[in-house]
N, C-alpha and C positions, 0 to 999 in steps of 0.2 A: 250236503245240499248247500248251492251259493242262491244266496241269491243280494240282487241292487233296488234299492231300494230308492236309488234317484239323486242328482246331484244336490239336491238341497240339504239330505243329511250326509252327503260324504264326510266333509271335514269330522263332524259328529261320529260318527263311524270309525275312520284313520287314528281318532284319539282317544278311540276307545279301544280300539286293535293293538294300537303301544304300551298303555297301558295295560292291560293285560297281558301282555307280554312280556312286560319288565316285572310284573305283581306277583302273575301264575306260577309261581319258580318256589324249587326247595320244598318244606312240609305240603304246601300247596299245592304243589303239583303231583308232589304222590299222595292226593284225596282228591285227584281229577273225577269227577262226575260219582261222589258217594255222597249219600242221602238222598231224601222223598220225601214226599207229604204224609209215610207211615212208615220213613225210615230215620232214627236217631241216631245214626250210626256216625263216629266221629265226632260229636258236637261239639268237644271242646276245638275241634281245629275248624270245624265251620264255625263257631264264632268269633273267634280269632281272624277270620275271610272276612265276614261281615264289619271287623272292624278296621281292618284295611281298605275294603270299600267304601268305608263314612269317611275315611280319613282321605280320599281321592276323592272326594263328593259323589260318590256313586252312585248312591240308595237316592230313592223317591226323583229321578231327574223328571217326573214331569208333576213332581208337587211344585206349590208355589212358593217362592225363595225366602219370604219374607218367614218361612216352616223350617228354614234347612234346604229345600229341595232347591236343583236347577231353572224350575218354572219353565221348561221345554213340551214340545207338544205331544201328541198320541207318538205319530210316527217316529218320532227320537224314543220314545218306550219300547216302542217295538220293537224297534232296531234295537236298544240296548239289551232286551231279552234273546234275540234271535243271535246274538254275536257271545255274548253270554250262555248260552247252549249250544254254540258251534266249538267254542271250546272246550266243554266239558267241564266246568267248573263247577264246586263243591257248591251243593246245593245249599241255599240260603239260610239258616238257623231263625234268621227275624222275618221268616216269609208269611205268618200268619198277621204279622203288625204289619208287614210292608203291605202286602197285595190283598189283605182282607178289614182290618181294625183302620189302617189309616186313611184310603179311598173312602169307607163309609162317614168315617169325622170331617172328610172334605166335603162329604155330599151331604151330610145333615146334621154334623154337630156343630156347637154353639161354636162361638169367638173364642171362647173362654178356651174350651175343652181342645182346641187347633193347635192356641199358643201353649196350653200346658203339657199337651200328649205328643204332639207331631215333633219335635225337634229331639226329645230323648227317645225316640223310635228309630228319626236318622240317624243320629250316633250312637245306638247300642248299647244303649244305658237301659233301658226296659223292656223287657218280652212280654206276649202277648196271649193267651190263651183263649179260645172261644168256649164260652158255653151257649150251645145249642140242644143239641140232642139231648133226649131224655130215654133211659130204659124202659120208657112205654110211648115216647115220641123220639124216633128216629128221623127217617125220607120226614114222616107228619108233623113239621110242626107246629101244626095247627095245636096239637093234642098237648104242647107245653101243661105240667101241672105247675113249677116252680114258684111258687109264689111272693110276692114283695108287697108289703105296707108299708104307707106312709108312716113316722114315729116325729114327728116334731120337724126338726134339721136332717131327718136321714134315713133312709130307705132300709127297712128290716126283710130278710130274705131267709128264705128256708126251701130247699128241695134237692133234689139230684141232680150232675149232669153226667154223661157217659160222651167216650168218645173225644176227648179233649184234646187236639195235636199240641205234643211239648210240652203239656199240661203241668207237668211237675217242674219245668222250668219257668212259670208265669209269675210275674213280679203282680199281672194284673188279669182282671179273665172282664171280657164284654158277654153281657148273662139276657137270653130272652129270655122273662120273666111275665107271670099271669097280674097285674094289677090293679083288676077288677074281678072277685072272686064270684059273681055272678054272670060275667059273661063265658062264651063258648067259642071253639076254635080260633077265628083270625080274629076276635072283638076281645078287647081290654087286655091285649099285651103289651109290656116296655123293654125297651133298652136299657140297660144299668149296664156302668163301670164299676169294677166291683175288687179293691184291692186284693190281691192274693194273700198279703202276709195278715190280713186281719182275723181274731180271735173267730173265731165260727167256720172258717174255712178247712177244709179238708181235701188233699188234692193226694189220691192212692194211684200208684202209676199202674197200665194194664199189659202185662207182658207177651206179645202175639206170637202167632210160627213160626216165626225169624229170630224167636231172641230177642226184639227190641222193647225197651218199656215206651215208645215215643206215645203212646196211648194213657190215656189216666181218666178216672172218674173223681168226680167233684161233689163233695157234700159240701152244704149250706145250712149249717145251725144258727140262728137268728143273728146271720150276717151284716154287717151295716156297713154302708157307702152314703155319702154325701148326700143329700137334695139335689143337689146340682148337677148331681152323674149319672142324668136318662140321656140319652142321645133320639136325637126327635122329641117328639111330642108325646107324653103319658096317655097311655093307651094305643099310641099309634107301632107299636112294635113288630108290625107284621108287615107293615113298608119299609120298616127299617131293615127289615133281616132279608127281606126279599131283594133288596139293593147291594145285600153283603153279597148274597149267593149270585144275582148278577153279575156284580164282580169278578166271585171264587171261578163262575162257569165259564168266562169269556178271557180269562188272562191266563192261564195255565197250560193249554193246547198245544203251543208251539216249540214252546224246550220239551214236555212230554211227547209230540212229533219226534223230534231231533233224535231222544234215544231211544224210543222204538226204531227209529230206521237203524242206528247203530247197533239194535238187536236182532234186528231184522238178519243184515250183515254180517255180523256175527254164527246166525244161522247156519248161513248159504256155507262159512266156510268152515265151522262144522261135518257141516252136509258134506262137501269136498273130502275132509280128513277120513270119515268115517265111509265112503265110500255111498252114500246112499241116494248120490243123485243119481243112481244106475236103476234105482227101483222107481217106478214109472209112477204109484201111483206117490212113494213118499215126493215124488220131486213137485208134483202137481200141489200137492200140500206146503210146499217151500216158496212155488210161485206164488200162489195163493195169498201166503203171508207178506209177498213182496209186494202183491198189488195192494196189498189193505193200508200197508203203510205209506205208500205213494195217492192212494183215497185221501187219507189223513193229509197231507201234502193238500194236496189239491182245495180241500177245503177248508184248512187254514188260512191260504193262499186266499180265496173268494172271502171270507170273515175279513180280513186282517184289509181288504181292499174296498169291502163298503165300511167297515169304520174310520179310514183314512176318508173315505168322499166322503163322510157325514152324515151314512145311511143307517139306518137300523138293519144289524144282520138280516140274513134270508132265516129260511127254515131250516138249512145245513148245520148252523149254530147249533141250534134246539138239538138234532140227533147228533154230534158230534161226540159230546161225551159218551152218549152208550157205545156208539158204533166203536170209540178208542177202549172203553174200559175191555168189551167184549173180546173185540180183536185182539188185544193184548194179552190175553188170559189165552186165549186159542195159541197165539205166539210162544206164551212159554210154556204150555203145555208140550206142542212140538219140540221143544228143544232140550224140554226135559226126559224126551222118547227118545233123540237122538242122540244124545250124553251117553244114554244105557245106564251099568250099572254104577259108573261115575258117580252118576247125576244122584245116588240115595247115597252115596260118603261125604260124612262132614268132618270136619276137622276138629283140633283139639278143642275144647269146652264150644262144642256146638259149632264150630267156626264154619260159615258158609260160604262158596263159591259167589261170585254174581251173579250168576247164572241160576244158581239155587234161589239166592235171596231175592232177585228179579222175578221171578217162580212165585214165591208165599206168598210175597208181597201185594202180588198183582190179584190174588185173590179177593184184596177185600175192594179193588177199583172201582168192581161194579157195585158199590155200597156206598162208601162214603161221596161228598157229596151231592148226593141225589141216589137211591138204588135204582137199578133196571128195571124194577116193577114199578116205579114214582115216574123214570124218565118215557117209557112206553105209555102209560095215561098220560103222562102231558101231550106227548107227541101225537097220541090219539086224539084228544081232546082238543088242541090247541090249533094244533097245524091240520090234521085232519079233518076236525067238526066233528069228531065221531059222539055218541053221548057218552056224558060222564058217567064216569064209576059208580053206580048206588053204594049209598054210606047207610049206615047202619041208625 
């Protein structure tokens, strides 16, 4: 997929094209497009990437400079994700600090908390772990039980979290926390910064289908962080969290486009080798998949064009993520029918194909961030009018 994005960000563009080209070379380039948002595969050579791109001022180009970042606008983000997933490059190791933890400190944390956190993000001095989900609050997290009291100077914590990306790599984890233990669902939650290395932390890594431990749950025994490390306002944590996941839902789409199409592709010339576009109905099942991922296209393309005007997305936004997690999961379904009996041999200590690992992986797409039973009520609810859900 090309696409121009206008002569204003050429130059932007051309020198971001050479460098990558001069960068992408050597270990690098043999870990072209390995990792995911539930894949830790490689990490010591993606972070090794990520600090080659602090060291070209790569990270954060549309944070403000006075942080580290370039201070450039939406569309130079864009464009640097979209050329950035045209080449396939190794997925980002600090993508939970970049695209989640740092946009939310730009949008609601202190002065303080900008100048201390944001500049050892861009250079790759500190990762980033989220705690959100909880083993009884998942898609809900209204239903947060974790709880946090005031102690003097510093916020005491205690509860679980699950689900943690890179979690066992976190230097620090940002914790939705309950801090009013008489209120319910979205009333008296916080934001806390919450160091990883301190005494009461416990972070067990969660090992998935694929072999990866990129998952981990998080215990809190009367953990302490600072006073000063709520991000927002005490009790307001449920606007804060809901700006993360604005975020997480609107910036991801487009390098996830990119290699479904090159899975997509991948497909068809499968389908070719194995002789099975002669069967009429599997071929219909191959176009199929080729239209969903050019859907995808298309409605990135619409997203990616009312946030450059200044719009608030359509309704497309909203269903996007289900309609890719779903599609996705149908995709390598297919392809793991057309493999045959390839596609069930793995290699020595579990070693997996792409194709396989692309497979497991995508199973849990329609879960995390947001599940399809969360994304379907909203989309009911929301964009529809339909009524809500009765809650118990």
């Amino acid at each position: 997929m090309e696409l121009d994005f206008g002569p204003a960000v050429r130059d932007f563009r051309d020198e971001l094209r050479d460098w990558l080209a001069e960068h992408l070379v050597g270990e690098f380039a043999e870990h072209r497009g390995v990792g995911g948002p539930t894949d830790g595969a490689a990490w010591e050579v993606r972070l090794a990437w990520d600090r080659e791109l602090a060291a070209g001022n790569w990270l954060g180009v549309g944070w403000p400079q006075e942080y580290g970042g370039r201070g450039l606008g939406l569309l130079e983000e864009i464009v640097f994700e979209y050329e950035y997933a045209r080449v396939n490059a190794p997925y980002r190791a600090t993508v939970n600090a970049l695209d989640l933890l740092g946009p939310m400190l730009l949008r609601m944390g202190s002065e303080a908390q900008r100048k201390r956190f944001l500049p050892p993000i861009l250079a790759v001095e500190e990762l980033w772990g989220q705690g959100f989900s909880e083993p009884g609050a998942g898609s809900d997290l209204a239903s947060v039980r974790t709880r946090a009291e005031r102690d003097g100077d510093a916020w005491v914590v205690n509860g679980q979290k699950v689900w943690t990306s890179f979690g066992i790599h976190a230097d620090w984890l940002y914790v939705l926390t309950r801090t009013d233990p008489d209120s319910r669902r979205h009333k008296g939650l916080t934001m806390l910064l919450v160091p990883a290395g301190r005494p009461g932390v416990e972070i067990r890594p969660i090992r998935n289908l694929a072999g990866q431990d990129e998952f981990a749950e998080v215990f809190l025994s009367d953990a302490r962080t600072d006073a000063d490390m709520v991000v927002g306002e005490v009790g307001q944590g449920w606007r804060t969290a809901m700006a993360t996941l604005g975020i997480e839902r609107g910036t991801t789409l487009l390098p996830q486009q990119l290699t479904f199409e090159r899975e997509a592709e991948a497909l068809i010339g499968l389908a070719r080798e194995r002789g099975a576009l002669d069967d009429p109905m599997l071929r219909r099942r191959i176009v199929d998949a080729w239209i969903s991922v050019r859907i995808m296209r298309t409605t990135n393309l619409r997203t990616i064009a009312e946030l450059t005007a200044g719009r608030t997305p359509g309704p497309q936004a909203t269903t996007a993520k289900l309609y890719a997690s779903t599609r996705h999961q149908q995709l390598g379904h297919l392809a793991m029918e057309l493999a045959g009996p390839a596609g069930q041999i793995v290699g020595e200590d579990y070693g997996l194909g792409t194709r396989q690992r692309s497979f497991l992986l995508s199973l849990a797409e329609t879960i995390y961030g947001g599940s399809s039973e969360i994304q379907r009520n909203i989309i009911g609810e929301q964009v529809l009018g339909l009524p809500k859900e009765p809650r118990p």
